[in-house]
Short mmCIF file of the C-alpha atoms (twelve columns), coordinates in Angstrom:
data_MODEL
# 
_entry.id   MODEL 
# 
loop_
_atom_site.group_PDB 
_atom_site.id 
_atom_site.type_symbol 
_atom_site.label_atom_id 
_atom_site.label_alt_id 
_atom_site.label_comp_id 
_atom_site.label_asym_id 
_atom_site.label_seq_id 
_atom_site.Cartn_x 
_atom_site.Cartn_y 
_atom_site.Cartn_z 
_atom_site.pdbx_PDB_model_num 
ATOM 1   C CA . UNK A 1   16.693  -62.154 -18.693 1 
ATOM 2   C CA . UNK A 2   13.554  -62.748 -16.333 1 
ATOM 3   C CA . UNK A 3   15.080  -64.251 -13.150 1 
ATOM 4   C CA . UNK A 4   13.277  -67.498 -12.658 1 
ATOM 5   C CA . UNK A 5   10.820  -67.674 -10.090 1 
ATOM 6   C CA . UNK A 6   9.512   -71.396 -8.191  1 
ATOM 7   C CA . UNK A 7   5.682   -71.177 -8.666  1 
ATOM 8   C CA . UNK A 8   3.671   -70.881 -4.949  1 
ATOM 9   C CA . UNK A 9   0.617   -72.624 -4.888  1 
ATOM 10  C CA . UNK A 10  -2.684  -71.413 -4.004  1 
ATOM 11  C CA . UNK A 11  -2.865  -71.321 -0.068  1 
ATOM 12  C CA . UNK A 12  0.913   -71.024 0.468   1 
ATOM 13  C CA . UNK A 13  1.208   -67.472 -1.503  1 
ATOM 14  C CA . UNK A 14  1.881   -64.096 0.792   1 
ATOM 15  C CA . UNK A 15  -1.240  -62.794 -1.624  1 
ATOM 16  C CA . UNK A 16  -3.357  -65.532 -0.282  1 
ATOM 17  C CA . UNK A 17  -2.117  -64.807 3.365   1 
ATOM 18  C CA . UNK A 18  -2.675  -61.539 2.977   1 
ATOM 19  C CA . UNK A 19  -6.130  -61.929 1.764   1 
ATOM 20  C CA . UNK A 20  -6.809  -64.217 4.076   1 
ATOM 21  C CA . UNK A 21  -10.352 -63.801 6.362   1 
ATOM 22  C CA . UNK A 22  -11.213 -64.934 9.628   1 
ATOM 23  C CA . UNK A 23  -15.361 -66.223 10.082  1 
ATOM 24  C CA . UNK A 24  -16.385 -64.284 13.482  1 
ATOM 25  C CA . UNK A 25  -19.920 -64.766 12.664  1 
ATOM 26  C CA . UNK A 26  -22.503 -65.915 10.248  1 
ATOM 27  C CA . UNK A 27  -22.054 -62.966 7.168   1 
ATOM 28  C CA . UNK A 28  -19.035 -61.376 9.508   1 
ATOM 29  C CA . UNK A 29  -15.337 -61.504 8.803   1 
ATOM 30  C CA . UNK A 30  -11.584 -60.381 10.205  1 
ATOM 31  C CA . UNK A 31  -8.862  -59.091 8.473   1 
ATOM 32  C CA . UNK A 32  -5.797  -57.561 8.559   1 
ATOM 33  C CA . UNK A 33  -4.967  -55.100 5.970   1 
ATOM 34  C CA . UNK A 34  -1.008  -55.901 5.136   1 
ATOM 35  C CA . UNK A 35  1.381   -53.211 4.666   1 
ATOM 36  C CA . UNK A 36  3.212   -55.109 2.005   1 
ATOM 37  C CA . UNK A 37  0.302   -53.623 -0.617  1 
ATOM 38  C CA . UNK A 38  0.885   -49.470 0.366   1 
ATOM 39  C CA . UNK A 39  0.973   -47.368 -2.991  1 
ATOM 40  C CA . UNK A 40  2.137   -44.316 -2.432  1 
ATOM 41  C CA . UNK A 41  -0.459  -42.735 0.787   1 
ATOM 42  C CA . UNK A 42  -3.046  -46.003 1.190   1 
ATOM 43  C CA . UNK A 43  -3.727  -49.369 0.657   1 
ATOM 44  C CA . UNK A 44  -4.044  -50.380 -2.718  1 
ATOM 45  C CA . UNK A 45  -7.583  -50.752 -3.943  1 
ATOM 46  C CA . UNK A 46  -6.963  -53.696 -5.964  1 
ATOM 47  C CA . UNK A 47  -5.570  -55.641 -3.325  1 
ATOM 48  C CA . UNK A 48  -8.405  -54.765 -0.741  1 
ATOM 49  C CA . UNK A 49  -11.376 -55.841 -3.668  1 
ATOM 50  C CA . UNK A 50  -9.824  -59.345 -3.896  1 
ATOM 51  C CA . UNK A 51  -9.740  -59.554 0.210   1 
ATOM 52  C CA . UNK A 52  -13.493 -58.695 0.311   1 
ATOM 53  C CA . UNK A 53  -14.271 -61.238 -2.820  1 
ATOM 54  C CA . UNK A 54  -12.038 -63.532 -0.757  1 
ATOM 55  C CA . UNK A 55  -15.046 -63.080 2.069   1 
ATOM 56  C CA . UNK A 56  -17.563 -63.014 -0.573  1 
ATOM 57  C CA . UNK A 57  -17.015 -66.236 -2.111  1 
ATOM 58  C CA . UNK A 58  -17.282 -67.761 1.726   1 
ATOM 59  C CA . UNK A 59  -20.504 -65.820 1.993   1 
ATOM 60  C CA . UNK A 60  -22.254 -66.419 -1.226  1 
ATOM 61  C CA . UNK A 61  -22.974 -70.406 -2.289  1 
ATOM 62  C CA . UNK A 62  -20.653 -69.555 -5.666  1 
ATOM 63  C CA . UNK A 63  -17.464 -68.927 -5.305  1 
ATOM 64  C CA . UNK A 64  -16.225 -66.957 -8.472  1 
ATOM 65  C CA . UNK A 65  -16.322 -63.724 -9.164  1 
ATOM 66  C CA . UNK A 66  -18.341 -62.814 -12.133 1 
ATOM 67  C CA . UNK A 67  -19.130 -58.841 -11.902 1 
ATOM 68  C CA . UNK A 68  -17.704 -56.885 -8.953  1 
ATOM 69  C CA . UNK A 69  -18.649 -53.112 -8.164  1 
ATOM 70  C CA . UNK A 70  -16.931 -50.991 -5.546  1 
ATOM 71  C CA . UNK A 71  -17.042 -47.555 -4.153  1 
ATOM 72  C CA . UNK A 72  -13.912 -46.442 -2.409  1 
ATOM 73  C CA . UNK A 73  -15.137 -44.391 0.770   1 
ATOM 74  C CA . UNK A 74  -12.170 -43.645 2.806   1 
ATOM 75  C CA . UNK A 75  -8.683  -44.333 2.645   1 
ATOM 76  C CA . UNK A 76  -7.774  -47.528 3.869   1 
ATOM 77  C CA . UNK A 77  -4.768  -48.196 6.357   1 
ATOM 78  C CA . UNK A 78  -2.661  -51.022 7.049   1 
ATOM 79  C CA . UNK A 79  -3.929  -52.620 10.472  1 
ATOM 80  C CA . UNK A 80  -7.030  -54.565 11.640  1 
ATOM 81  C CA . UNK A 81  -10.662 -54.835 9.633   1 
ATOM 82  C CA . UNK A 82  -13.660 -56.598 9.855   1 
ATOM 83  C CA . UNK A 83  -16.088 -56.980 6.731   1 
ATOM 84  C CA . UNK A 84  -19.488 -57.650 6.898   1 
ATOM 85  C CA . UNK A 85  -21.552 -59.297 3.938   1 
ATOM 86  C CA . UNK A 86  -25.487 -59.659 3.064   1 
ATOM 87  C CA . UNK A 87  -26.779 -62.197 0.568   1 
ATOM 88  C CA . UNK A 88  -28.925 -60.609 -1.391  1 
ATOM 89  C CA . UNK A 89  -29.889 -63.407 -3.743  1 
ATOM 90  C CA . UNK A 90  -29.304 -66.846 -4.321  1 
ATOM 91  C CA . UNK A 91  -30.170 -68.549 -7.920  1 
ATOM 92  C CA . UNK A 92  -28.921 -72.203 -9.609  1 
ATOM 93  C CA . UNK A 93  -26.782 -69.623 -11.853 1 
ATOM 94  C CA . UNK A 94  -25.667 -66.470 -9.813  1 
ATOM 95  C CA . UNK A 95  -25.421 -65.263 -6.544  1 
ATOM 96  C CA . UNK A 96  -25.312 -61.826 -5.718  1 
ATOM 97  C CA . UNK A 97  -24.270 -60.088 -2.284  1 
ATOM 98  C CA . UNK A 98  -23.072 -56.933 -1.054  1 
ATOM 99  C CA . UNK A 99  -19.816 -56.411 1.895   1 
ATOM 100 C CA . UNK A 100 -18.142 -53.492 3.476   1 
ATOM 101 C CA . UNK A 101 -15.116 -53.351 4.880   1 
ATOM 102 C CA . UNK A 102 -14.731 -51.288 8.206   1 
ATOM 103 C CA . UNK A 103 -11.579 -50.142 10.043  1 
ATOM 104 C CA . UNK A 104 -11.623 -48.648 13.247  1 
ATOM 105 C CA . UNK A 105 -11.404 -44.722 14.867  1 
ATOM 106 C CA . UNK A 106 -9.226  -43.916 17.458  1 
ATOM 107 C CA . UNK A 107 -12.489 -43.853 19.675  1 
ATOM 108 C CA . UNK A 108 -13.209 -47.091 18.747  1 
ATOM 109 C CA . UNK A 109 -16.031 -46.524 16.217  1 
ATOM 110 C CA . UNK A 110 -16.375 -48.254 13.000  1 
ATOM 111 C CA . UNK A 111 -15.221 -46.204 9.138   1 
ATOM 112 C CA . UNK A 112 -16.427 -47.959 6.421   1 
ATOM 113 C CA . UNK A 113 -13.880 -48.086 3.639   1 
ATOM 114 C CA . UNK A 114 -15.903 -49.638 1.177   1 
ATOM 115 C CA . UNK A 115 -18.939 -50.799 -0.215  1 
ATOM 116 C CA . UNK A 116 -18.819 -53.753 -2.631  1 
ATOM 117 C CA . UNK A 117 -21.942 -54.984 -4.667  1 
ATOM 118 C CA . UNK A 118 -21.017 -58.440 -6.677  1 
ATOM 119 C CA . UNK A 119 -22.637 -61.337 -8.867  1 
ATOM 120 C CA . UNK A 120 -21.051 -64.932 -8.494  1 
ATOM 121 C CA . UNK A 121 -21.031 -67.996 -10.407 1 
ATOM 122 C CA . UNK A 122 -19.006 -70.797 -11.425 1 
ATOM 123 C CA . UNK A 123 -16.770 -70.301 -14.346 1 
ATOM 124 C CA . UNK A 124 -16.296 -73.577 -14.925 1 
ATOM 125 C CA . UNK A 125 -19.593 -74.388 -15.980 1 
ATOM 126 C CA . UNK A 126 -19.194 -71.720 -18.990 1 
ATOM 127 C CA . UNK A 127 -19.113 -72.669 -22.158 1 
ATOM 128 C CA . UNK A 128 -16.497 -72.534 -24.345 1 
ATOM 129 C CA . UNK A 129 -17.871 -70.012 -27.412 1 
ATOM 130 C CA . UNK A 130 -16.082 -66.756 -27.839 1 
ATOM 131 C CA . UNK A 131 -16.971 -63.971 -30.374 1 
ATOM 132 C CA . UNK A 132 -14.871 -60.618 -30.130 1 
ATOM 133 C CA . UNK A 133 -13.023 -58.594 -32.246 1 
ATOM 134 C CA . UNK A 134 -10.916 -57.729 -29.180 1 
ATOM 135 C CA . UNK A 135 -7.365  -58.253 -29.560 1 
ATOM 136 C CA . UNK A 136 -4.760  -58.767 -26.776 1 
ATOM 137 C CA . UNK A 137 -1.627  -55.968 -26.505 1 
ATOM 138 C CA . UNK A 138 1.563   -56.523 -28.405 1 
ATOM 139 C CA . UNK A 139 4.259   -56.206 -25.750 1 
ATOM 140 C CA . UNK A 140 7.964   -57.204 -26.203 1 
ATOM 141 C CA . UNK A 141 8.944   -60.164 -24.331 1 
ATOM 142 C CA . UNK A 142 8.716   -60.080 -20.615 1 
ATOM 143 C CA . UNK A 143 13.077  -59.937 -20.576 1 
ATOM 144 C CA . UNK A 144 12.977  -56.595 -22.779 1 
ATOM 145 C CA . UNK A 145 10.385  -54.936 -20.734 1 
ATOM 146 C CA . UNK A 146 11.289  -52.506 -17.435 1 
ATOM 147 C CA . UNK A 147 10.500  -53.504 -13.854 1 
ATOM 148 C CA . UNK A 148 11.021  -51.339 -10.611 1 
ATOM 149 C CA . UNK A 149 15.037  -53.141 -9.819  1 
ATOM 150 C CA . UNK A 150 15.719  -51.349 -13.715 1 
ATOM 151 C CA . UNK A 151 14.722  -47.649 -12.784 1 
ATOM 152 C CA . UNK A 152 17.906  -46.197 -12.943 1 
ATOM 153 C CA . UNK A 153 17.680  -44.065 -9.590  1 
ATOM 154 C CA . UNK A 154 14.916  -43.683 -6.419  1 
ATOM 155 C CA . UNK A 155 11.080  -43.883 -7.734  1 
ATOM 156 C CA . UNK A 156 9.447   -41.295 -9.258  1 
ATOM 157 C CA . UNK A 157 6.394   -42.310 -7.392  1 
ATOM 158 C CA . UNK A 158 6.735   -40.335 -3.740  1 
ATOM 159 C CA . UNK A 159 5.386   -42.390 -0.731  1 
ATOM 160 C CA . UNK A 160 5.404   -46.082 -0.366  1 
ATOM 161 C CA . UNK A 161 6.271   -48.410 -2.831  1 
ATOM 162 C CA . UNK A 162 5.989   -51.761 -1.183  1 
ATOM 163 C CA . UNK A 163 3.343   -53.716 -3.222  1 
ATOM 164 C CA . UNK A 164 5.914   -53.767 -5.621  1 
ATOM 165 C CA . UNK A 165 7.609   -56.055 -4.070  1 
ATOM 166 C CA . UNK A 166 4.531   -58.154 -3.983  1 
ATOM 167 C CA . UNK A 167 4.856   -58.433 -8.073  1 
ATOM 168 C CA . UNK A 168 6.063   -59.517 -11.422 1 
ATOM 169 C CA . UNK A 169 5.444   -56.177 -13.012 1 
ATOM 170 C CA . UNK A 170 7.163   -55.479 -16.185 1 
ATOM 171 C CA . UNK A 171 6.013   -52.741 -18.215 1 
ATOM 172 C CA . UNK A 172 6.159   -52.059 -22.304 1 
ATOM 173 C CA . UNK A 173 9.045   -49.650 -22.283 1 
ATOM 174 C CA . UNK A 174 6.678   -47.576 -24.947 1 
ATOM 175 C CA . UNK A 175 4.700   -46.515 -22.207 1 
ATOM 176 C CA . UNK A 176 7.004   -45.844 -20.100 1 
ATOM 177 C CA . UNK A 177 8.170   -41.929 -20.827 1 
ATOM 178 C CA . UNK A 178 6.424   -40.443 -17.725 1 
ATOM 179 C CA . UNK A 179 8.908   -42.440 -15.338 1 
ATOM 180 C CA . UNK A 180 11.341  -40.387 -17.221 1 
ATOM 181 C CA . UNK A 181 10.148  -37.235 -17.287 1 
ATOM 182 C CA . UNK A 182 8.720   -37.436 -20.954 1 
ATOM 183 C CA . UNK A 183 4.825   -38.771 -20.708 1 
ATOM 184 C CA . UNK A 184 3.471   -39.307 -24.103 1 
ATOM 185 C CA . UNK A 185 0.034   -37.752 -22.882 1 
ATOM 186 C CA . UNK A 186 -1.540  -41.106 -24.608 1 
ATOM 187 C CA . UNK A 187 -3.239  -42.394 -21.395 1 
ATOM 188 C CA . UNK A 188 -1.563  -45.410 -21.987 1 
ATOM 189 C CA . UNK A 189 -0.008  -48.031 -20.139 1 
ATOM 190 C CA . UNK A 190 0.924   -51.965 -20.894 1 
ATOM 191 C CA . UNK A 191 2.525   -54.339 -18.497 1 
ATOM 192 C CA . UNK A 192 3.463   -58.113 -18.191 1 
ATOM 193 C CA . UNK A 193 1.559   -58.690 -14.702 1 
ATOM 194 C CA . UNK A 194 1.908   -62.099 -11.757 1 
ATOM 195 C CA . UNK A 195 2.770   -62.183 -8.619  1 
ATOM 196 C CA . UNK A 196 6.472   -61.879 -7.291  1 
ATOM 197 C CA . UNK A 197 6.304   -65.367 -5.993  1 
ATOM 198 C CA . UNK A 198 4.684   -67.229 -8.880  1 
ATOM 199 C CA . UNK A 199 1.808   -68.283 -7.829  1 
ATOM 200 C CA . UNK A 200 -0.780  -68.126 -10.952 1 
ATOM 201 C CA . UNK A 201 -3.576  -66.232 -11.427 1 
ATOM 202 C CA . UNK A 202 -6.893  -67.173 -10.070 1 
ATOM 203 C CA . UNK A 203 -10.225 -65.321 -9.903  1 
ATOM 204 C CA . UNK A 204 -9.536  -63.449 -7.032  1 
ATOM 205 C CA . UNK A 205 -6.297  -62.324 -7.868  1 
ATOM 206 C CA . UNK A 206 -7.152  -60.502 -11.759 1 
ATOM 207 C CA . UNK A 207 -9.193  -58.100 -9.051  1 
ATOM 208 C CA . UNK A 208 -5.782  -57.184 -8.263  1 
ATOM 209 C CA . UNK A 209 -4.626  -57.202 -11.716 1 
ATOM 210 C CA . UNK A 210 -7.390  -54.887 -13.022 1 
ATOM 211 C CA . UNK A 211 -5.610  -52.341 -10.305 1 
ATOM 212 C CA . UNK A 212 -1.940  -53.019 -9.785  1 
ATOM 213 C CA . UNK A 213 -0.451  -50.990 -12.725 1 
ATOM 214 C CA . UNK A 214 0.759   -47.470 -12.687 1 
ATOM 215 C CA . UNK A 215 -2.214  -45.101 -13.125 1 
ATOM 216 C CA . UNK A 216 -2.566  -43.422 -16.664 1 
ATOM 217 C CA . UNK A 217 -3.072  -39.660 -15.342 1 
ATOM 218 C CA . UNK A 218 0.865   -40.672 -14.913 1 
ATOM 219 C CA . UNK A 219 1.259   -41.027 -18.728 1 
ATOM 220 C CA . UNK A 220 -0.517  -37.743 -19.013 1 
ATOM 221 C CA . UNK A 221 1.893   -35.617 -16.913 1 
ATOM 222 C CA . UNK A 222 -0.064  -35.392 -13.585 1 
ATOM 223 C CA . UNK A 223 2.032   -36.702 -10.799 1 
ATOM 224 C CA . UNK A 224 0.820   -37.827 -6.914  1 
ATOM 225 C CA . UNK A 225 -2.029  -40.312 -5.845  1 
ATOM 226 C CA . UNK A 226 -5.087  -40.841 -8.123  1 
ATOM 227 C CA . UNK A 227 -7.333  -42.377 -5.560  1 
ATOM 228 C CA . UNK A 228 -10.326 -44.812 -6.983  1 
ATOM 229 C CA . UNK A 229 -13.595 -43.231 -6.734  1 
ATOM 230 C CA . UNK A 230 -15.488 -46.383 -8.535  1 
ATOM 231 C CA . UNK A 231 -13.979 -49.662 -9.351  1 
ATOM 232 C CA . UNK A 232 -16.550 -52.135 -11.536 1 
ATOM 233 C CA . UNK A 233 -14.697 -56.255 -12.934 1 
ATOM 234 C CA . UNK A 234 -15.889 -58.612 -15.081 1 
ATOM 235 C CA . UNK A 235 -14.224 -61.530 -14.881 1 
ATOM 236 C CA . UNK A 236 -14.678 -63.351 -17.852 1 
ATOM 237 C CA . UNK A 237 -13.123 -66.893 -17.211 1 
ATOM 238 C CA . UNK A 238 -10.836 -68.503 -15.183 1 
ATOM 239 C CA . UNK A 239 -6.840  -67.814 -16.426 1 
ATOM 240 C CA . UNK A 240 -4.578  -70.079 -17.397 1 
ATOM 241 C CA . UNK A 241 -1.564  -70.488 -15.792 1 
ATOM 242 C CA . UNK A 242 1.562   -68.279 -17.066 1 
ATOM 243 C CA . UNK A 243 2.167   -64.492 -16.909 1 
ATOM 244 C CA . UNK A 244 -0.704  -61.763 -17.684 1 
ATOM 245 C CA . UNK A 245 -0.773  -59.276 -19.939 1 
ATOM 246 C CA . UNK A 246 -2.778  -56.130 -18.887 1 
ATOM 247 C CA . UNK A 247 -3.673  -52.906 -21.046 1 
ATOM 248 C CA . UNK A 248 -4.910  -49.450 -19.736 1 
ATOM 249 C CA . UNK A 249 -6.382  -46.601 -20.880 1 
ATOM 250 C CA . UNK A 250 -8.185  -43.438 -20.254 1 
ATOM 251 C CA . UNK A 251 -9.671  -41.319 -23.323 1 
ATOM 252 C CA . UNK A 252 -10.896 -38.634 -20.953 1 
ATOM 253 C CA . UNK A 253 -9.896  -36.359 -18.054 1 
ATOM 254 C CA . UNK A 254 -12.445 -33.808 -17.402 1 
ATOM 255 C CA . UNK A 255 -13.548 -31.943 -14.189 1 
ATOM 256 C CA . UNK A 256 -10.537 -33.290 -11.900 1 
ATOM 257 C CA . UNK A 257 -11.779 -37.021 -12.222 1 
ATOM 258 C CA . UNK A 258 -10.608 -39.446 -15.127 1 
ATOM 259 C CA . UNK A 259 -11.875 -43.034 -16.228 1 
ATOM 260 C CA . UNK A 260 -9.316  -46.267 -17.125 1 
ATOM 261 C CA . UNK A 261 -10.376 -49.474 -18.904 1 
ATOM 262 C CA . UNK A 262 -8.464  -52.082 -18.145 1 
ATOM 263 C CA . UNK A 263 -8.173  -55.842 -19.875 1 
ATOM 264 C CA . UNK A 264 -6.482  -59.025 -18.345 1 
ATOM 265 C CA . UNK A 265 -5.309  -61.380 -20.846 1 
ATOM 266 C CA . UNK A 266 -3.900  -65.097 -19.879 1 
ATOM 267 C CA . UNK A 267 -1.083  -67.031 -21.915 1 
ATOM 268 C CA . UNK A 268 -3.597  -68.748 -23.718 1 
ATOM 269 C CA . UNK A 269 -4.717  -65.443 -25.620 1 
ATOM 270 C CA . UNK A 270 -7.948  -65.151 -23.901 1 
ATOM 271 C CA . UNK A 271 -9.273  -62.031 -22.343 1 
ATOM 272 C CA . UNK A 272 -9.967  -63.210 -18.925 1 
ATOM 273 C CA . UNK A 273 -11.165 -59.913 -16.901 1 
ATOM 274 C CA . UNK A 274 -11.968 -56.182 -17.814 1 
ATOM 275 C CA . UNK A 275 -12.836 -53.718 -15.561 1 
ATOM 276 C CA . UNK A 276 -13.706 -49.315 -15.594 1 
ATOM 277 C CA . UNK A 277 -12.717 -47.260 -12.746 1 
ATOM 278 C CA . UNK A 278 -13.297 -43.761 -12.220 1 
ATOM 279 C CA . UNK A 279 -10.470 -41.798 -10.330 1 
ATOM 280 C CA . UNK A 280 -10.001 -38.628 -9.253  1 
ATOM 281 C CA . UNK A 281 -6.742  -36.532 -10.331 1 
ATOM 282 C CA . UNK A 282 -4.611  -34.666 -7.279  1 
ATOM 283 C CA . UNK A 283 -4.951  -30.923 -7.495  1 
ATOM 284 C CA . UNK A 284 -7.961  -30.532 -9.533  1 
# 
């Protein structure tokens, strides 16, 4: 059985601590890159897209996400950052601006890490029409699906593991035979997705979501780090509250680099984000 978990609100969460950004001046921001969000070599790309929308949505006069591309330029580190934004345009529906985050040398200098180019809005002023023929995953429920306290013995994932302890990750045992030594070479994985201490999804957290699940080269038979090249969202409206359910996929790995699609749906059966990253695959 899921263990129980007293929902954090928005503000008191570690993810909102963590994202947290300090104004230094007009379009400039600090921030501290936690070590609680390390996958396996670097800080997880997910997790650093939501701190720059985080500075983004001070920046820009809308504060929701809407569309949200990112090129991954260097590996980030745990440790101090500062990100600087430009407002490109302003308009009565979107906003669009562009950040990069920056860590520092040992000689002091500045390494941008990356380069984010994003559309804003408010969400709330959508309307209400929907026509898809997308459909959200079957999974089993969230109490007969596998989380990292099941795995039998150490992870199969070398390095650090510590943003799992940041979440509620429980994945579709179906897609699960690479953890065992037996990937189904689908490209496939499903998971039920929050965060460890309950606090429900916003905006700025399905840019984690999008990002947060095992990577599909695992499901494929590759093993080690598949570092984002190209991260692109679309957040499609605002979740409700309850646990996610996220899908990925890749249909293609060609040339040592592979693509995933990813969609976010909410307990309410709506797909709330999707996003396409392109990632390159270790030893290729």
């Amino acid at each position: 059985m899921a263990q129980a978990i007293a929902p954090a609100t928005v503000g008191d969460s570690e993810f909102d601590r963590d994202t947290a950004v300090t104004l230094r001046a007009p379009g400039v921001y600090d921030a501290r890159l936690s070590a609680g969000w390390t996958i396996i070599n670097a800080v997880n790309g997910g997790y650093l897209l939501a701190l720059v929308g985080r500075a983004l949505a001070d920046a820009l006069p809308h504060s929701d996400p809407f569309s949200v591309t990112a090129h991954y330029l260097t590996a980030s580190q745990p440790g101090p950052a500062v990100i600087r934004t430009e407002t490109v345009r302003t308009g009565r529906t979107l906003s669009t601006g562009q950040a990069s985050l920056f860590q520092y040398a040992e000689d002091g200098s500045e390494v941008e890490r990356l380069r984010v180019l994003a559309s804003y809005g408010d969400l709330g002023s959508l309307t209400d029409e929907v026509r898809t023929s997308a459909r959200p995953p079957e999974l089993p429920p969230v109490e007969q699906c596998l989380g990292a306290d099941d795995a039998p013995g150490p992870s199969v994932i070398p390095g650090s593991n510590a943003i799992t302890g940041r979440l509620m990750l429980k994945m579709d045992p179906a897609t699960l035979g690479w953890a065992l030594g037996a990937p189904s070479g689908k490209g496939e994985v499903r998971a039920w997705f929050g965060l460890s201490d309950g606090r429900d999804a916003d905006p700025l957290s399905l840019l984690l979501a999008v990002d947060a699940l095992p990577p599909t080269a695992f499901d494929l038979g590759v093993k080690g780090w598949v570092p984002t090249v190209e991260l692109t969202v679309h957040v499609r409206c605002r979740p409700a509250p309850g646990p996610l359910r996220v899908q990925i996929a890749t249909r293609n790995l060609a040339g040592g680099f592979l693509e995933e699609d990813a969609e976010v749906w909410d307990s309410a059966g709506r797909l709330v984000a999707q996003s396409r990253q392109l990632a390159r695959v270790p030893g290729r």
